[in-house]
MIDOSE-1310 file (N, C-alpha, C; in nm, 2 decimals, decimal comma, always signed):
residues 76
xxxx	+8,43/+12,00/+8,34/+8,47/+11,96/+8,20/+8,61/+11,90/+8,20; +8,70/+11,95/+8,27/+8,82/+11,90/+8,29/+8,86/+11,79/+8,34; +8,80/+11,67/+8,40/+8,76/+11,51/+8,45/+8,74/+11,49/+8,25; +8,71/+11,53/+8,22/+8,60/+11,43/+8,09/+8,73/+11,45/+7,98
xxxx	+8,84/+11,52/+7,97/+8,92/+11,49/+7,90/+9,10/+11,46/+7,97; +9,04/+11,45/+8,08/+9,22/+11,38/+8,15/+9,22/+11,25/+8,13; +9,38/+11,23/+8,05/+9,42/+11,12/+8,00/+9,49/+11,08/+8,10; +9,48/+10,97/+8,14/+9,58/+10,92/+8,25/+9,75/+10,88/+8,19
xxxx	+9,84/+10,82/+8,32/+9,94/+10,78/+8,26/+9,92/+10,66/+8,14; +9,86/+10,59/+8,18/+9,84/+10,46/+8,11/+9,83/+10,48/+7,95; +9,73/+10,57/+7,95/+9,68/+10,62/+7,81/+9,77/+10,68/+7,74; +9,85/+10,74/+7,79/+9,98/+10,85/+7,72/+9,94/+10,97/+7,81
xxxx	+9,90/+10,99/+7,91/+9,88/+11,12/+8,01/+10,03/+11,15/+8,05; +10,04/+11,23/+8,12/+10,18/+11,28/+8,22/+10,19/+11,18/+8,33; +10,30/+11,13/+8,35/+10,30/+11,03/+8,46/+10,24/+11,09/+8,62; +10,17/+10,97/+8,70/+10,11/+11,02/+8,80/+9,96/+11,02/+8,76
xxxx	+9,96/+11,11/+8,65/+9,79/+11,13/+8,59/+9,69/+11,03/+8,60; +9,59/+11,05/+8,67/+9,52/+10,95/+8,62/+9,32/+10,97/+8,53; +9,33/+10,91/+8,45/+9,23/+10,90/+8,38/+9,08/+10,97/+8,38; +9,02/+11,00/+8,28/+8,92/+11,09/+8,38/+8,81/+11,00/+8,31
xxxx	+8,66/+11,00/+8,28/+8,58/+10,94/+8,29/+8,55/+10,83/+8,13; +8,63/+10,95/+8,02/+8,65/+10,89/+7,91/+8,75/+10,82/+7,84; +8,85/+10,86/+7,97/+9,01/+10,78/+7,91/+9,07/+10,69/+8,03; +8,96/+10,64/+8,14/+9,05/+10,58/+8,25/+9,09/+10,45/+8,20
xxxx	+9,17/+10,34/+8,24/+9,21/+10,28/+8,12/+9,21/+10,15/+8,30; +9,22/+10,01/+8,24/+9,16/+9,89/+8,30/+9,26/+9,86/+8,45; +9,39/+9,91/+8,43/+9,51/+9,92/+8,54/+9,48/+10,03/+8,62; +9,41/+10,11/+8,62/+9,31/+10,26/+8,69/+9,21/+10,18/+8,77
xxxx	+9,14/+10,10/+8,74/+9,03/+10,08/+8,82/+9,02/+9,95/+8,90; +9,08/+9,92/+8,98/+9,08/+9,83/+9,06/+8,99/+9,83/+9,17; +8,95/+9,93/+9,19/+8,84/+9,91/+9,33/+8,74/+9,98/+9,24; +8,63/+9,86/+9,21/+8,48/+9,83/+9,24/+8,39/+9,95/+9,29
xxxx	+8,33/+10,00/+9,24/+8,24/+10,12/+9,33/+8,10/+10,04/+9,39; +8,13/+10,03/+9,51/+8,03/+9,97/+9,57/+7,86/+10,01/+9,54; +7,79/+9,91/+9,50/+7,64/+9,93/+9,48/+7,63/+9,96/+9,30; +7,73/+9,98/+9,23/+7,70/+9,97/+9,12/+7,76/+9,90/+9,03
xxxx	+7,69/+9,90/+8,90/+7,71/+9,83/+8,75/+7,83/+9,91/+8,69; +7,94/+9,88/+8,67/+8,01/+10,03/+8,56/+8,07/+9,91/+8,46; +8,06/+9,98/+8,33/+8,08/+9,93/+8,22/+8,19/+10,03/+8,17; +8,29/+10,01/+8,10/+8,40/+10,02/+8,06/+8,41/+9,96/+7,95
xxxx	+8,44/+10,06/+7,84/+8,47/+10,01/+7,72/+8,59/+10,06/+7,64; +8,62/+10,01/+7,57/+8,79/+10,03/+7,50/+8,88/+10,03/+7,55; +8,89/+9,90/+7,66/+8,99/+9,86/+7,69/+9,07/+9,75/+7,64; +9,15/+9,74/+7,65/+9,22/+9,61/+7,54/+9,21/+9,48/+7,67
xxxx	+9,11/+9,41/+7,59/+9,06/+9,30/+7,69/+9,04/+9,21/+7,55; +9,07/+9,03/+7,61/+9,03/+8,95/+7,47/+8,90/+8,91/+7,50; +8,83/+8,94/+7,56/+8,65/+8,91/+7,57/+8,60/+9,04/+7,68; +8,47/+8,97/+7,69/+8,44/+9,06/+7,77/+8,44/+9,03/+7,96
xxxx	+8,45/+9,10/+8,00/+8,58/+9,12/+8,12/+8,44/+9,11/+8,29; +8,44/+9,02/+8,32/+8,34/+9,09/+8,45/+8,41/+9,06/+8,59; +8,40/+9,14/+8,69/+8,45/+9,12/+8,78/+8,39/+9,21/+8,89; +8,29/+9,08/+8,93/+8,23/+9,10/+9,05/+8,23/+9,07/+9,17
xxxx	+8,15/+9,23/+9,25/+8,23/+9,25/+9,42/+8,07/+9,14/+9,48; +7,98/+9,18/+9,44/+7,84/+9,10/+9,51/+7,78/+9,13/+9,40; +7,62/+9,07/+9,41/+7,52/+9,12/+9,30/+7,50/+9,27/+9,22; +7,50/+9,35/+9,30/+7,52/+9,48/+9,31/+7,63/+9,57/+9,24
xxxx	+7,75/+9,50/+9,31/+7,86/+9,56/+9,27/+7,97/+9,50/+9,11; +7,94/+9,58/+9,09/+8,00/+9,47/+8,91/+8,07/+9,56/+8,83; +8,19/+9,57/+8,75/+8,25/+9,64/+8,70/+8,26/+9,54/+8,58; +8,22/+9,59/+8,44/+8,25/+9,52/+8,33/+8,36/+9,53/+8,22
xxxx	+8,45/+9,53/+8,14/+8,53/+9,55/+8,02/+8,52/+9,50/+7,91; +8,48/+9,61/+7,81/+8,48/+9,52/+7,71/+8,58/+9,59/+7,58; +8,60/+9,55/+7,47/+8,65/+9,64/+7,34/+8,61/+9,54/+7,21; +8,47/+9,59/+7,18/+8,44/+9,58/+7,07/+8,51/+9,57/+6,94
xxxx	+8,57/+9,71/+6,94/+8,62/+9,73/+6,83/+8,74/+9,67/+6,77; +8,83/+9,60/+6,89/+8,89/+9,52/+6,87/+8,93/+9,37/+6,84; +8,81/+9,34/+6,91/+8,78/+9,22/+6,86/+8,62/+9,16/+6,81; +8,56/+9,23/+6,81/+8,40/+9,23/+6,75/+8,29/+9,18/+6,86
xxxx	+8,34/+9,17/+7,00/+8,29/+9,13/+7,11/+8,17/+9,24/+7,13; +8,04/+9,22/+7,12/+7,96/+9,35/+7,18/+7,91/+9,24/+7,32; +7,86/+9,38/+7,40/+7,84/+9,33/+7,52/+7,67/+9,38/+7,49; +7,58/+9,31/+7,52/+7,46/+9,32/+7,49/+7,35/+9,32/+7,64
xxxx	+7,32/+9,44/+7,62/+7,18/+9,44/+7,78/+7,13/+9,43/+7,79; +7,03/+9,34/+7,86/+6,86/+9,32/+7,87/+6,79/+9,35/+8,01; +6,70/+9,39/+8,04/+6,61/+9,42/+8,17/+6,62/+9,26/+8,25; +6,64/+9,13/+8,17/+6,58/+9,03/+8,21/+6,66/+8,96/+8,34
């Protein structure tokens, strides 16, 4: 339980801190987890954010709420 509410520094955490699964913030995630999709949202991004390692590997950013951008998923 304690990953699911650590606020990183970025966020307003204790310096050093870093982010735990609900508050990692877009300057936290620089390396790509190989073989997967991760979506990230409420990050202050002005669209929606992709940045891909290969087909596979893809890390996305988005923040809706800020600017009305939804990121929308399809099987297709």
């Amino acid at each position: 339980m304690e990953s699911i509410f650590r606020v990183g520094y970025v966020r307003g955490g204790k310096e050093g801190d870093k982010g735990g699964i609900f508050w990692a913030d877009r300057a936290e995630l620089k390396d790509v987890i190989s073989g997967f999709r991760q979506i990230v949202g409420h990050n202050r991004v002005d669209d929606i954010t992709v940045v891909r390692q290969d087909e596979k590997t893809v890390i996305i950013f988005c923040d809706c709420l800020r600017n009305d951008k939804y990121l929308i998923l399809d099987n297709s």
